[in-house]
C-alpha positions in Angstrom: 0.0 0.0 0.0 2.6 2.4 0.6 4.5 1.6 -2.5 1.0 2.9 -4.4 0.8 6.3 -2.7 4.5 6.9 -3.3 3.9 6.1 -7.3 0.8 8.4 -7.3 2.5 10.5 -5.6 5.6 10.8 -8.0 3.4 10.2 -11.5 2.6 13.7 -12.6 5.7 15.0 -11.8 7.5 12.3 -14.0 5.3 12.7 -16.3 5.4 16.5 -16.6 9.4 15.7 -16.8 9.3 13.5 -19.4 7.1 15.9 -21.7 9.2 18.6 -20.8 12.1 17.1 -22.2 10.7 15.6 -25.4 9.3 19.7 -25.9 12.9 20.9 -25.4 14.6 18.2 -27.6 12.0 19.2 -30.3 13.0 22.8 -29.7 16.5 22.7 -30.5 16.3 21.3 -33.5 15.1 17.3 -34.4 11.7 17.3 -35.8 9.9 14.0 -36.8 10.7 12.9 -40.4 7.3 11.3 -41.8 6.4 9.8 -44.8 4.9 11.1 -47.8 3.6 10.5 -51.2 5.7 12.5 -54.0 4.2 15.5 -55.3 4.7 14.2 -58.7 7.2 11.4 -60.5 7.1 10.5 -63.6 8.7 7.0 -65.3 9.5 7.0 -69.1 10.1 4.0 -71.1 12.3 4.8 -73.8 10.7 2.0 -75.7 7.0 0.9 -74.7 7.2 -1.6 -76.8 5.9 -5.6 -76.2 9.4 -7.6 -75.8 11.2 -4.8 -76.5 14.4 -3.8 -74.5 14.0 0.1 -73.2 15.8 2.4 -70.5 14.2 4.3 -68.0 14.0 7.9 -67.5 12.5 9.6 -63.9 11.6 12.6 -62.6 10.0 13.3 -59.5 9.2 16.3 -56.9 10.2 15.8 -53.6 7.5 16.0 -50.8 9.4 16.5 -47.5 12.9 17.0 -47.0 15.7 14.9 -46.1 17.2 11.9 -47.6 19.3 10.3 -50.1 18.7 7.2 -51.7 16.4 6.4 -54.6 14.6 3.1 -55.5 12.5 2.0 -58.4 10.9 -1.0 -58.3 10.2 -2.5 -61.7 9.8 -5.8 -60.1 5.7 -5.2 -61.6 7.6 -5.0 -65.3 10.5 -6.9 -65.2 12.9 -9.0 -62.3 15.4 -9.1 -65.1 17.4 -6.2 -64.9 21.0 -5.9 -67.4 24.0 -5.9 -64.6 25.2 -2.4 -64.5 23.2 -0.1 -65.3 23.9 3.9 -65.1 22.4 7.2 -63.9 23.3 10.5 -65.7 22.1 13.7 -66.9 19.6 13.1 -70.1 18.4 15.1 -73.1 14.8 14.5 -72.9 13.3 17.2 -73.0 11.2 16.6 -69.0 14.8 16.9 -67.7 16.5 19.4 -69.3 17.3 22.5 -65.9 16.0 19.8 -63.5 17.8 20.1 -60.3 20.2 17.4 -58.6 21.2 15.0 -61.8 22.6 12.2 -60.6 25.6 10.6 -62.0 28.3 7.6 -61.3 27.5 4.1 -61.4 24.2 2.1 -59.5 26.5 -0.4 -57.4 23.4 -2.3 -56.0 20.1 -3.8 -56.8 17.6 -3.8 -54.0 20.6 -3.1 -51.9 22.3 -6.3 -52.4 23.6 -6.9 -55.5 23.0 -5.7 -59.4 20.9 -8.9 -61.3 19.6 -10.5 -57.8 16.5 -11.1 -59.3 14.1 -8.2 -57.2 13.3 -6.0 -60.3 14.4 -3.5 -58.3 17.4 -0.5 -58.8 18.8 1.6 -56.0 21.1 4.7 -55.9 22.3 7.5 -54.1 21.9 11.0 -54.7 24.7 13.1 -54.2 22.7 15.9 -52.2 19.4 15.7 -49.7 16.3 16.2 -51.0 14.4 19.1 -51.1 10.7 19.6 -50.9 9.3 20.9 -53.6 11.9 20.5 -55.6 12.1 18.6 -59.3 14.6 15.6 -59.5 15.3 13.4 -63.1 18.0 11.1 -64.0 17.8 8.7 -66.8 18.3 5.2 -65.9 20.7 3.3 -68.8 22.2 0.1 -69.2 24.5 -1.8 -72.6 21.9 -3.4 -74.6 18.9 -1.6 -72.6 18.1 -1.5 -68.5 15.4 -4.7 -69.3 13.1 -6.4 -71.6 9.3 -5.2 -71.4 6.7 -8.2 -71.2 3.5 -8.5 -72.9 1.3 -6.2 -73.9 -1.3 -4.6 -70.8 -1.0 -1.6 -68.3 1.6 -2.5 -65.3 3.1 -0.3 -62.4 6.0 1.1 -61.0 7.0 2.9 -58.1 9.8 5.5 -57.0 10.8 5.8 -53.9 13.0 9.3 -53.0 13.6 9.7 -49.4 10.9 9.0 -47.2 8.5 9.8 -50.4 7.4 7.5 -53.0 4.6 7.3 -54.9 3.2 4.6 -57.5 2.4 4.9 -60.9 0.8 3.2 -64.5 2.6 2.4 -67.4 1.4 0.9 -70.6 3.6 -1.6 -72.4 1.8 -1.6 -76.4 2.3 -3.8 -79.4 3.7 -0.6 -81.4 4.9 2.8 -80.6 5.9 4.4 -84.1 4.0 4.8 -87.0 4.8 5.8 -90.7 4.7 8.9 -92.1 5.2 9.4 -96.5 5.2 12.5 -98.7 5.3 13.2 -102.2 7.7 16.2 -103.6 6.0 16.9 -106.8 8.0 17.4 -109.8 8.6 21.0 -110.6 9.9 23.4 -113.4 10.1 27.2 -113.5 11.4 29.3 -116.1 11.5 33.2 -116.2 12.5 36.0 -118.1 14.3 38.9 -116.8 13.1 42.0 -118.8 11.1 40.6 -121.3 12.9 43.0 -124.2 15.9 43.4 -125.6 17.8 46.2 -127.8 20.5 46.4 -130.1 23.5 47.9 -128.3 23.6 51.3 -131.3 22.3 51.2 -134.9 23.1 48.3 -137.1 25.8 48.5 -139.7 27.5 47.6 -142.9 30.7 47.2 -141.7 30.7 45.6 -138.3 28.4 43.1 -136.5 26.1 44.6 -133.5 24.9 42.5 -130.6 21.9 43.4 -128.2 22.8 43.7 -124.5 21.3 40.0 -124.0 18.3 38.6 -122.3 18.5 36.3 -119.0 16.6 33.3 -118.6 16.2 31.7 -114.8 15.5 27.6 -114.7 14.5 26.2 -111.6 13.7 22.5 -111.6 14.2 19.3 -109.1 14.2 17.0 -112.4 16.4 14.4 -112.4 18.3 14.6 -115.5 18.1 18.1 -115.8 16.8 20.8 -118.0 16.5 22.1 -122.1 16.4 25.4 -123.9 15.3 25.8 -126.9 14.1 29.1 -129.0 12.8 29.6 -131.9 11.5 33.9 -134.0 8.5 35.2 -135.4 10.0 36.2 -138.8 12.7 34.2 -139.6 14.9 37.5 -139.0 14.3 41.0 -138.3 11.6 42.6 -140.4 10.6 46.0 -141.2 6.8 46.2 -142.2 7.3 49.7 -143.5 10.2 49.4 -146.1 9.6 45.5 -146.7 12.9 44.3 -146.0 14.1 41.1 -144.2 17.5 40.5 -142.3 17.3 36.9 -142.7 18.5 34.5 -140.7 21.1 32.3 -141.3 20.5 28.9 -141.4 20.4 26.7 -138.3 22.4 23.9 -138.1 26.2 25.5 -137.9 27.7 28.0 -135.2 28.5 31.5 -137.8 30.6 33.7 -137.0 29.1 36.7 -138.1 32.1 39.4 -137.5 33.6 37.2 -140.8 34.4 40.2 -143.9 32.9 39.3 -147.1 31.1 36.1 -145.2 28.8 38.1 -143.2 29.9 41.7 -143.0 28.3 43.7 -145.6 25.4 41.0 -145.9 22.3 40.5 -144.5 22.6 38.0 -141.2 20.9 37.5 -138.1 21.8 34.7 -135.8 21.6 33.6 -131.6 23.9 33.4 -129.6 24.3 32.2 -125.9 26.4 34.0 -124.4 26.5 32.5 -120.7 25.3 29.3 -118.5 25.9 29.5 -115.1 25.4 25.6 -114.8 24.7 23.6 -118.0 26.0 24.7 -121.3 25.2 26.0 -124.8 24.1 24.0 -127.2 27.3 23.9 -130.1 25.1 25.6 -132.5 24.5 28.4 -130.4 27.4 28.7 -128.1 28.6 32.4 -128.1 30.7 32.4 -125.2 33.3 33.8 -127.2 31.4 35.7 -129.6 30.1 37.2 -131.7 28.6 33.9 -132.7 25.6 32.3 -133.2 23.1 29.9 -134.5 20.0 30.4 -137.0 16.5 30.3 -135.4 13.7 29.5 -137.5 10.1 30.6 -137.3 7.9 28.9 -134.3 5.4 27.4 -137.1 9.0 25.4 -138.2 10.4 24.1 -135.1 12.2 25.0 -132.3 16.1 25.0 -131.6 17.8 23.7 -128.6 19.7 26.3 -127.6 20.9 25.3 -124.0 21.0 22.5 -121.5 22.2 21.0 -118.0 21.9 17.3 -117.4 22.6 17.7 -114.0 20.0 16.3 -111.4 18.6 19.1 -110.4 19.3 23.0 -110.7 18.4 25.8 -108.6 18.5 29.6 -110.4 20.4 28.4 -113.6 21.0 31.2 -115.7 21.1 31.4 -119.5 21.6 34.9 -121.3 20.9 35.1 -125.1 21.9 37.9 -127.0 21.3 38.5 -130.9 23.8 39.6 -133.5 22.9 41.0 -136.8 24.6 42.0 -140.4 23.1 44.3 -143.0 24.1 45.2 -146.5 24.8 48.7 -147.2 21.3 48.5 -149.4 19.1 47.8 -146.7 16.5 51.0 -146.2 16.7 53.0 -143.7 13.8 52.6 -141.0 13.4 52.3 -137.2 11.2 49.6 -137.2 13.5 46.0 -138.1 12.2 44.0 -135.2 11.6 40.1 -134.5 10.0 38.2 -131.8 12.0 35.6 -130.1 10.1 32.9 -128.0 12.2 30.8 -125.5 11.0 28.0 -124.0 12.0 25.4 -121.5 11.3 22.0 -120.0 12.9 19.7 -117.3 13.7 16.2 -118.1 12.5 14.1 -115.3 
């Protein structure tokens, strides 16, 4: 009996004691480390496919702080994990500026040994854990981390800390599909000014060129492109006096600077003077001038005048320029004029 009134006696004030101490340990400093569910996690196959070998990429966001070590247990996927996997930074795009990428080598599996059979891959971070805070890492291995299983919806959980949190993956029977397009085939030709001039008055005793005329080819066909041209008159005409300057006949590059050939006579020829890829057809090659091929009227036939066999050709450029002769006969007028029409086509 005594023994009882000395313990009721001394029970509050132990009691008091004892909370009194647990309220000052509390105070300077330990607090009770509880735990959570993750704020969010997320775990990436890099290849969702049935049988298919894939890595793993996480991120999550701590929940409370403290802590080191990671776990994620795959065991609901796989237990056959490749010995030696790795953690490091990774390029997907979910982890690009996450904080606290991991790196170095996972030393154990389920903490005992890599390959034991648990399905399960543990690691160390190499800073606590912050809440609220974003952590990835991608999870590699040679030859891919493991080998997915059939297809269905499975789960997998992270644990960071004292947080985890479990989530649902899909393993499908595909996870790429094709895509096709069609480039059409294309050809574009243009004309720069769309007229041309004699460079001064024609003559009887030297040749006279006009300053040229630039065509521009575009084509994606794969053998390339032709030129060909063909006049109006068969030569420059004047409807007022009558009078032709014929054109010489096609078939033969002329040079019409020749005395007593061409000089003096009446002669009218094309000439190309320029390809910047391709070339001028013999015929008509003026590149070092003044020389030139007969056109004929467009109710006749056209000439080739140009080509470029090369696959394909992006702003070729031919100029064409036109040389004439007169005889010292010919009226005078201002109107001796021809129509020249050019015309293109890619050879696909």
């Amino acid at each position: 009996m005594k023994q009882r009134n000395l313990w009721s006696k001394l029970r509050v004030p132990i009691i008091f004691a004892m909370v009194l101490g647990l309220l000052t340990v509390y105070a300077s400093g330990w607090q009770p480390v509880f735990a959570g569910t993750l704020t969010k996690s997320t775990i990436l196959e890099t290849n969702m496919v049935a049988g298919g070998t894939t890595n793993i990429a996480i991120e999550f966001t701590s929940a409370t702080s403290g802590g080191t070590n990671v776990s994620v247990n795959l065991s609901n996927l796989s237990t056959s994990l490749t010995a030696s996997p790795t953690v490091s930074g990774s390029s997907l795009n979910g982890c690009q500026g996450a904080n606290g990428i991991f790196s170095g080598t996972i030393t154990a599996i389920n903490g005992t040994s890599v390959g034991d059979g648990s399905g399960i891959v543990t690691f160390t971070s190499s800073s606590t854990f912050a809440s609220g805070t974003t952590y990835c890492t991608i999870i590699t291995a040679s030859g891919g981390l493991m080998t997915n299983p059939g297809a269905g919806t499975y789960t997998a959980t992270i644990t960071a800390g004292s947080d985890s949190q479990t989530q649902g993956l899909d393993v499908i029977s595909s996870d790429t599909y094709t895509i096709s397009g069609t480039v059409a085939q294309t050809f574009t030709m243009s004309l720069g000014s769309g007229s041309d001039t004699f460079t001064g008055n024609l003559s009887s005793t030297t040749d006279t060129l006009t300053n040229g005329e630039t065509v521009t080819i575009n084509t994606n066909a794969g053998s390339g492109w032709m030129l060909w041209a063909a006049d109006a008159n068969g030569g420059l005409y004047s409807t007022t006096k009558s009078q032709h300057v014929n054109s010489v006949a096609p078939g033969a590059l002329d040079d019409l600077s020749t005395p007593g050939t061409y000089i003096g006579t009446n002669a009218f020829a094309l000439g190309v003077t320029s390809v910047t890829a391709g070339s001028a057809t013999t015929n008509y090659n003026d590149t070092t001038g003044p020389k030139g091929g007969g056109i004929t009227a467009t109710t006749t036939g056209f000439q080739q005048i140009a080509s470029d066999s090369s696959a394909d050709s992006s702003a070729d450029n031919v100029t064409v320029k036109l040389i004439a002769d007169i005889a010292a006969t010919d009226p005078a007028s201002n109107d001796y004029n021809d129509t020249i029409t050019l015309v293109g086509a890619g050879s696909f």
